[in-house]
N, C-alpha and C positions, 0 to 999 in steps of 0.2 A: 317626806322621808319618814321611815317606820320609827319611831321614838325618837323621836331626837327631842331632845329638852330647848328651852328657849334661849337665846344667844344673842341677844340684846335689848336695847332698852329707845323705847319712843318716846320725841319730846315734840308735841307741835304746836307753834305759834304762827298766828294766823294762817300766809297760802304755803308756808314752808313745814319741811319735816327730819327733822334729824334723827337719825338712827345712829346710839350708839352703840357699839360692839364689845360684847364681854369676854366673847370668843373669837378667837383668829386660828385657830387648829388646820381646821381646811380651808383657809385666804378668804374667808367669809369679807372683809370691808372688800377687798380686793375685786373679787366675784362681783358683787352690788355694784362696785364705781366703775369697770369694765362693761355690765350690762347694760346699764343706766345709758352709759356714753353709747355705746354701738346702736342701742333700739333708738337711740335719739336720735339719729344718723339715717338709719335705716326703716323706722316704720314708727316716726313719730306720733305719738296722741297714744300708744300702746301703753303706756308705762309714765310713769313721775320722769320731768326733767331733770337732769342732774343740774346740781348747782354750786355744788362746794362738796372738798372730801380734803380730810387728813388724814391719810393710812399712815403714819408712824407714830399720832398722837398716843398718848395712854387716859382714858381706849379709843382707838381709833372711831374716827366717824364719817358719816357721807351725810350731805344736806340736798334735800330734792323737794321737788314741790309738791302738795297735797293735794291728791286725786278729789273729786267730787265721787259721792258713788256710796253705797250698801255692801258689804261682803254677802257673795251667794249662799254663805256658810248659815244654816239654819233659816232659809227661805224654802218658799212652797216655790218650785222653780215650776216655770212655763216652758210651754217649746219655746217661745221669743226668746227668755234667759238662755235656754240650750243650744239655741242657735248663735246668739251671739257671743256664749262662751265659745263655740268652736269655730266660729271667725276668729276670736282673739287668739286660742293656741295655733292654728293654723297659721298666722301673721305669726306669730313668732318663732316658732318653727320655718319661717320661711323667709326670715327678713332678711337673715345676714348672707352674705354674698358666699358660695359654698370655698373660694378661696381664700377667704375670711376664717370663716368655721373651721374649716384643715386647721389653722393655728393655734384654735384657744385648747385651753386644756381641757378636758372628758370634767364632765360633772362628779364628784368623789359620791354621788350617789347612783350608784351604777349597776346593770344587768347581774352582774358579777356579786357586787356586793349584797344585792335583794337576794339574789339566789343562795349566799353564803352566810346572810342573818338568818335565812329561813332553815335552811342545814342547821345551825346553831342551835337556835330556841329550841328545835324536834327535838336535836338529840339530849337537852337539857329535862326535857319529862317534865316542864311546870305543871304547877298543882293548878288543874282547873275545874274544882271542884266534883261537884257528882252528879249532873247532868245525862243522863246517857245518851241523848242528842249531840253535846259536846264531845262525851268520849269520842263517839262514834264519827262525829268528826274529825278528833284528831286521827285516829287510827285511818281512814282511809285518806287525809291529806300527807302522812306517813310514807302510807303507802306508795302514794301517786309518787312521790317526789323522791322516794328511793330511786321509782324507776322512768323516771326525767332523762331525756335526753340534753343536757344540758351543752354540749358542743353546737347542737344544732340551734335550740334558745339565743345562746349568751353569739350568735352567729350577729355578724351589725345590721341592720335594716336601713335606714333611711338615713346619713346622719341630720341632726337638728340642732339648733339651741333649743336648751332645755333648761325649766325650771327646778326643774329635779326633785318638786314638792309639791304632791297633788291635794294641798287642804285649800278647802275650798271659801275660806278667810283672805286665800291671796289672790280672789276676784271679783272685782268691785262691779256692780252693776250700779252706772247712774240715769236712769232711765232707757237710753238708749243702745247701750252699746258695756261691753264689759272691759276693763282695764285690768292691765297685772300689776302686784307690789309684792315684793321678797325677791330678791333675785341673789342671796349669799351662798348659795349651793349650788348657782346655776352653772351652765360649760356646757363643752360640745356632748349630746348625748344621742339616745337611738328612741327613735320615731313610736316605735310600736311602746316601748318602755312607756316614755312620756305618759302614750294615753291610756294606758294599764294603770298605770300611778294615780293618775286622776280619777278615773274609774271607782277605783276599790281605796282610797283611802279613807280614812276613819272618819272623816269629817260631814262624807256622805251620810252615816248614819246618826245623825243629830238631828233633834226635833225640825221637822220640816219632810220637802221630799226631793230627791235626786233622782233623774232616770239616766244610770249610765247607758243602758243598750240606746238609746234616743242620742245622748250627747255621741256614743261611737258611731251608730250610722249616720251624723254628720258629717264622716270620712272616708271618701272612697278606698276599703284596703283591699289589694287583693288576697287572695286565698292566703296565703302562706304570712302575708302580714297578719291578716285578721288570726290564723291560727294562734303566732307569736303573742299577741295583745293575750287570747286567752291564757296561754300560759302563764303569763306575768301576771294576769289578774288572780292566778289561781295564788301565785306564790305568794305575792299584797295579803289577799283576803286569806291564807294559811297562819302569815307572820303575825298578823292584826290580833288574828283570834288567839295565837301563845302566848300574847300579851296582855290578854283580856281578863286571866283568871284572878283569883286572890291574890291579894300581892302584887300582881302583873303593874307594868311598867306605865299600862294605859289604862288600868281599870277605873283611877279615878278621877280621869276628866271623861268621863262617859257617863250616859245614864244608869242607872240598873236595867239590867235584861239585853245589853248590848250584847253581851258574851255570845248567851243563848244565839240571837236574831244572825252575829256574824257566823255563828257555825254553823246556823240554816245556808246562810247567802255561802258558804263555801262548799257546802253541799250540794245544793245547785248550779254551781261553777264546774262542780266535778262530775255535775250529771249519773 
């Protein structure tokens, strides 16, 4: 999710792990102890077993068990890593039974809303220094998105469960095989979103390397899905970078020179 600040706190002892929750705004314990429960159900070894939860405590908490594993986040990833991260989102996007999914509720991080932080930051003019690579990235990411067909975008594509947070801390590689842990934002969401999200999130650009175009042709999409991913990755890698400047909301859990790199990679996006 594009800035979102941190919203609980990890305590683990030995194979257990309790997370507790600072925030409940968007039913974040709630979210966790419904996802935990159904992927246990449905595509077990994916995810921490759930073990315990008190959503009314102050603050609320869920108890699961502790994955074995590495976050992908800041590794030099392999095909083998890429391929088994997208077995893992594939499985989850796929577990729950789709008369299942009709009930839960939409992810509060959603097509809609990326598309309406990204409006926002534009029209706010952050100060991103004096780059003319930068400028000139913002001005024609501006541009694009003025003239967005946004009806057709924000249109549903597949639906899925979804994580609804593509940093790449919330996937564990333990030699084999990759597992997910975060699921406070999670709900019903849309296919192409998802891997847009994963794609272009901030976390890709941390010491190490990512190949998103390798992890997305792990997916067979057709035409008009593959289009929607580009779109969403344009609007990700737009949002990232308004946030990147002085001051900005993300500039300082980045490196230096992040700013720069993302307004190349958004440029590139825009062709």
């Amino acid at each position: 999710m594009v800035g979102r600040a941190s919203t609980h706190h990890i305590d683990v002892r030995g194979d257990q792990v309790t997370k507790r929750f600072t925030s409940a705004d968007r039913g974040e314990p709630e979210r966790e102890w419904r996802a935990l429960r159904l992927l246990a159900e449905h595509s077990p070894g994916l995810v921490p077993q759930p073990i315990d939860a008190d959503l009314t405590a102050r603050p609320p908490y869920v108890v699961m068990s502790r994955l074995a594993g590495i976050p992908l986040r800041g590794m030099t990833t392999t095909p083998r890593h890429t391929a088994a991260m997208a077995r893992a989102i594939r499985a989850l996007h796929e577990a729950i039974p789709p008369s299942v999914l009709a009930g839960l509720p939409p992810a509060p991080w959603s097509p809609a809303a990326a598309v309406a932080k990204a409006q926002a930051l534009c029209g706010k003019r952050p100060d991103l220094g004096a780059d003319p690579t930068v400028a000139h990235a913002y001005a024609a990411g501006a541009k694009w998105l003025d003239g967005l067909d946004t009806g057709r975008l924000l249109g549903l594509d597949t639906p899925v469960f979804g994580l609804a947070d593509g940093n790449l801390a919330n996937y564990l590689w333990d030699g084999e095989q990759v597992r997910l842990v975060d699921f406070e934002d999670s709900g019903r969401s849309d296919r192409a979103f998802e891997l847009a999200e994963v794609a272009e999130h901030i976390s890709t650009r941390t010491p190490g390397t990512f190949d998103a175009a390798a992890l997305l042709g792990e997916f067979d999409l057709p035409g008009a899905v593959a289009g929607r991913v580009r779109d969403f990755r344009r609007v990700f890698a737009y949002s990232w970078m308004l946030m990147l400047g002085p001051g900005g909301p993300a500039r300082d859990r980045n490196p230096p020179g992040t700013l720069e790199r993302q307004a190349g990679r958004l440029l590139d996006l825009l062709g």
